[in-house]
Each structure stands twice: as C-alpha cells, then as structure tokens.
N, C-alpha and C positions, 0 to 999 in steps of 0.2 A: 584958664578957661573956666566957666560958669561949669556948676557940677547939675547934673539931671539933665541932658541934651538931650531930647526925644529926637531918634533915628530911626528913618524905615528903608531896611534893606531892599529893594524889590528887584531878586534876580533869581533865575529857575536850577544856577546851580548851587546844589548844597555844601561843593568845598567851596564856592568864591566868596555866599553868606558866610563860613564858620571863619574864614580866612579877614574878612571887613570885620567882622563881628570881634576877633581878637584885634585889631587895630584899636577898633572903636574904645576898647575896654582898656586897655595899656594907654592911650592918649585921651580918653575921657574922663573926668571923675562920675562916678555913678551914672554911665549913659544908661538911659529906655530903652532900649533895641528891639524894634519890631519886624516880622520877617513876611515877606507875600513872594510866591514865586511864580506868578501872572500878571500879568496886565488886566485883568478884569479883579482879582484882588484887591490886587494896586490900589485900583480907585474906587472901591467900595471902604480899605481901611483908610483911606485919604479923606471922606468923606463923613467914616462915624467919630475919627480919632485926630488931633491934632499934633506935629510935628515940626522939628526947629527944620531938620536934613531930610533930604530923600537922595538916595544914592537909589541911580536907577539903571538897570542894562537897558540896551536899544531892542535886543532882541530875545522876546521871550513869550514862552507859548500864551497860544490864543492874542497876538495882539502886538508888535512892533512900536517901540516909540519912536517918535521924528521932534523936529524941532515943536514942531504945534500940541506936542504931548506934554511939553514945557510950557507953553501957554494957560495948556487945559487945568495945569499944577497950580498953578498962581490964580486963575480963575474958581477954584477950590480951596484954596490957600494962601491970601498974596506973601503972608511972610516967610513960606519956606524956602530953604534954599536946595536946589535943585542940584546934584553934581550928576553927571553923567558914567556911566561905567559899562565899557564893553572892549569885547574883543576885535570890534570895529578897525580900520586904521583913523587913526587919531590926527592924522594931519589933512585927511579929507573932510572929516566930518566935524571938528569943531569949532570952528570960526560958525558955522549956523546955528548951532547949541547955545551957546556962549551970546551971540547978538537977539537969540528967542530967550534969554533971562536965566540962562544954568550960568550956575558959579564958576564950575569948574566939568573937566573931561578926563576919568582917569583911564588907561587904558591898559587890559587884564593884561600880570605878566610884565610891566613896565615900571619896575619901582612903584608899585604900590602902596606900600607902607611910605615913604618921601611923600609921594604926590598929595596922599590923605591927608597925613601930619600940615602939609601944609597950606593945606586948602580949608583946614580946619582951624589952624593958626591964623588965617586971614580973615573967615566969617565970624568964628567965637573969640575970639582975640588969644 
C-alpha cells in the first residue's frame, strides 16, 4: 500500500479512535491520522484539509450521519472514501450506505482489525 494515506477518524469515542488509530499505524506505512469527535467538526476539517479515508460513526454528538451524509462527503470531496463505522446493526443499515457511495460498513466490536485490513487492502491496493 502507498505510504502517507491521510485518514480522518470522525467518532466521539476516544477508545474506538486510539483503538482504529493503532490499526491504521500497524497496516499503514506512515498514515496522516486526523481525529474530530462531532459531526460539525467533521466537516469543517473536511473542508479546510484534504483526505484519502474517512472512517465515520453514524452516531455522534451534535449531529447523526445517514446515507445523505455520504453524499455531503463526496460533494466536499469526490475522491475520498467513505467507510462507515458504528455500533449500529450492520445488516439493517448497510446495503443504504454502501448504494449512497461508502466503501465499506465496519461494525464496533465485530473483528475490527479483519474488516479494516481489508477494506484497506481493496481501496489502496
């Protein structure tokens, strides 16, 4: 995989960032990791900073995403890629994610480390 993959964390807990953020580091070479833990963050660093991934939860203070939050991302960004990340269940909510332009659905607690690795293997080769 390409070394310098600018990543932005966007989730309001601080084990599940420290917990992506050592994935990211062990399966990246030299990732960027940037961390927002709102939805109005979100997308004000979406805005001033550009990014290969956005790994986002669905739910987090000030602001919930839905599939159209994935749209908003691409409309700001068309190149990044979008994974989704929540404590959600995962078999109701990702077939709408996934058809709104997210790469991928990891779901908190569900082989984590697997699901990254290979969702990372498939966008960065």
């Amino acid at each position: 995989m390409k070394a310098g993959i600018r990543v932005l964390i966007a989730d309001d807990s601080e084990l599940m960032r420290m917990v992506m953020k050592g994935f990211f580091k062990k399966l990246l070479e030299s990732p960027n990791i940037s961390e927002t833990t709102n939805f109005p963050d979100t997308f004000e660093l979406l805005n001033q900073t550009e990014f290969d991934l956005l790994l986002l939860d669905i739910n987090m203070p000030r602001g919930d995403s839905n599939p159209e939050t994935v749209k908003k991302v691409h409309t700001i960004q068309p190149e990044i890629k979008v994974c989704m990340f929540t404590g959600n269940d995962k078999a109701t909510l990702q077939q709408q994610y996934l058809e709104a332009g997210a790469i991928g659905f990891i779901q908190k607690g569900e082989n984590m480390g697997i699901a990254i690795e290979q969702i990372l293997k498939e966008v960065f080769g």
